[in-house]
C-alpha positions, 0 to 999 in steps of 0.5 A, a space after each residue: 228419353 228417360 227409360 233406360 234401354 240399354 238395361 233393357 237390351 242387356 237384360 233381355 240377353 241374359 240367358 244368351 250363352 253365346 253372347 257372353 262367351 264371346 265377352 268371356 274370351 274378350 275378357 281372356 285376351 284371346 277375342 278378337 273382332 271376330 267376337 266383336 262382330 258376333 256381340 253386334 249381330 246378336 246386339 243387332 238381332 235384340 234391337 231389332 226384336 225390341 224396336 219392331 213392336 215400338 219403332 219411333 225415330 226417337 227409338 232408334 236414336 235410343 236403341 242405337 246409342 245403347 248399341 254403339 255404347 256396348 260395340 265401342 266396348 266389345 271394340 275397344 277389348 278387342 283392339 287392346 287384345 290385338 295390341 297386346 298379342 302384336 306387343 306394341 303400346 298403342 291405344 285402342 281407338 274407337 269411333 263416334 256415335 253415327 247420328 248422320 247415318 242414324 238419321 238416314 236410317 230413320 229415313 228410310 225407314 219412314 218411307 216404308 209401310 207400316 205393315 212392312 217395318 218389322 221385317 224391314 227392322 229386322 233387316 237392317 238393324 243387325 248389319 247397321 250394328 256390324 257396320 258399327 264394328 266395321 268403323 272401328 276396324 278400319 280406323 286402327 287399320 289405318 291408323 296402325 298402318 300410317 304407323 309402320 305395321 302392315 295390318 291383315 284384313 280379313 272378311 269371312 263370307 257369312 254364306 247365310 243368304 236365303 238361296 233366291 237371293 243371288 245378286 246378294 250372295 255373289 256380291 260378299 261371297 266374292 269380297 271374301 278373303 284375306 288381305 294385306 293392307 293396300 291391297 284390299 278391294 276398295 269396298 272390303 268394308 261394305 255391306 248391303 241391307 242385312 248382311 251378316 259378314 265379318 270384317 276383321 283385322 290383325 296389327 301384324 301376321 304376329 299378332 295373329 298368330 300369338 292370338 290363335 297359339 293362346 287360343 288353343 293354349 299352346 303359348 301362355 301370356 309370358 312375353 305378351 303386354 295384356 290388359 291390366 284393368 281391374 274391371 274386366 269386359 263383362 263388368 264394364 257392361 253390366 255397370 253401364 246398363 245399370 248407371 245409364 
């Protein structure tokens, strides 16, 4: 597909305060994938809006390239931060573009009626983003666990449900909490249609603490690895958009 939509979509998120904040504080060293998550719903959310007036599998595949491009970014910021508050030299990891779920989701999608596909769009598109994140986080985790850390998982309850949807509502609230690595509930990772919780992870109960002291800038960076790449965040995703 010749049109660039990756362009598009950063455009079209220009005026977006809080989307580059939270790339901002990436840029800082204090976000982490609380941010990252954030950055996909909102990614998810323009998708989603773009892709309901000229949805095509051939869009999606699009669309979804352009958004796995800019959360493997956001991913990648966000676990070197990690690495660096919990001062160990790992190298961030991130994960493959999803085409066999891509492709599943242009499945379900060809099954649904055209006056239907919209919403059903704006539906999944966000989480579909999130999951994207969700991917990464548990590959560090892992990774960083087989090594000898002992990671933190986090999910935060996202509580944005409409009220008749209980079944839904129940499900995540109970997923909801923090937990050591191994002792996780078997889908902490999970999300139905349209879910909006976060799924997080810390290297150690270090790390997330140097995270939240230079939050509120009660430690400075002395002691701590940081990114030293002349190119912040911010940078690398506007150059993607423009060279795509």
């Amino acid at each position: 597909m010749e049109e660039n939509v990756l362009h598009e979509i950063v455009d079209a998120l220009e005026e977006n305060p809080q989307m580059w904040e939270m790339i901002r504080q990436l840029d800082a060293g204090v976000g982490t994938y609380e941010q990252a998550e954030g950055i996909a719903e909102i990614l998810g959310d323009e998708i989603a809006r773009q892709l309901a007036t000229r949805y095509s599998p051939e869009q999606l595949e699009a669309y979804a390239r352009a958004g796995h491009d800019i959360v493997s970014m956001v991913s990648e910021t966000a676990q070197q931060n990690l690495n660096d508050a919990a001062q160990i030299g790992l190298k961030p990891m991130t994960t493959k573009y999803p085409k066999a779920r891509v492709e599943a989701l242009a499945t379900e999608l060809a099954a649904v009626d055209v006056e239907n596909i919209s919403n059903e769009i704006k539906d999944s598109i966000p989480s579909f983003l999130m999951e994207m994140v969700d991917d990464i986080v548990k590959y560090n985790a892992d990774f960083q666990a087989k090594a000898g850390l002992k990671p933190v998982i986090v999910r935060t309850w996202s509580g944005s449900y409409p009220s008749h949807d209980t079944k839904h509502t129940d499900w995540c609230y109970e997923l909801a909490g923090r937990y050591e690595y191994g002792k996780e509930p078997n889908r902490v990772y999970a999300r139905h249609k349209g879910c909006r919780c976060k799924v997080e992870y810390f290297p150690n109960a270090k790390a997330e603490g140097r995270i939240t002291a230079l939050m509120k800038g009660e430690i400075d960076r002395s002691g701590v690895l940081w990114n030293t790449r002349a190119d912040t965040l911010e940078q690398r995703i506007r150059k993607a958009a423009r060279n795509k």
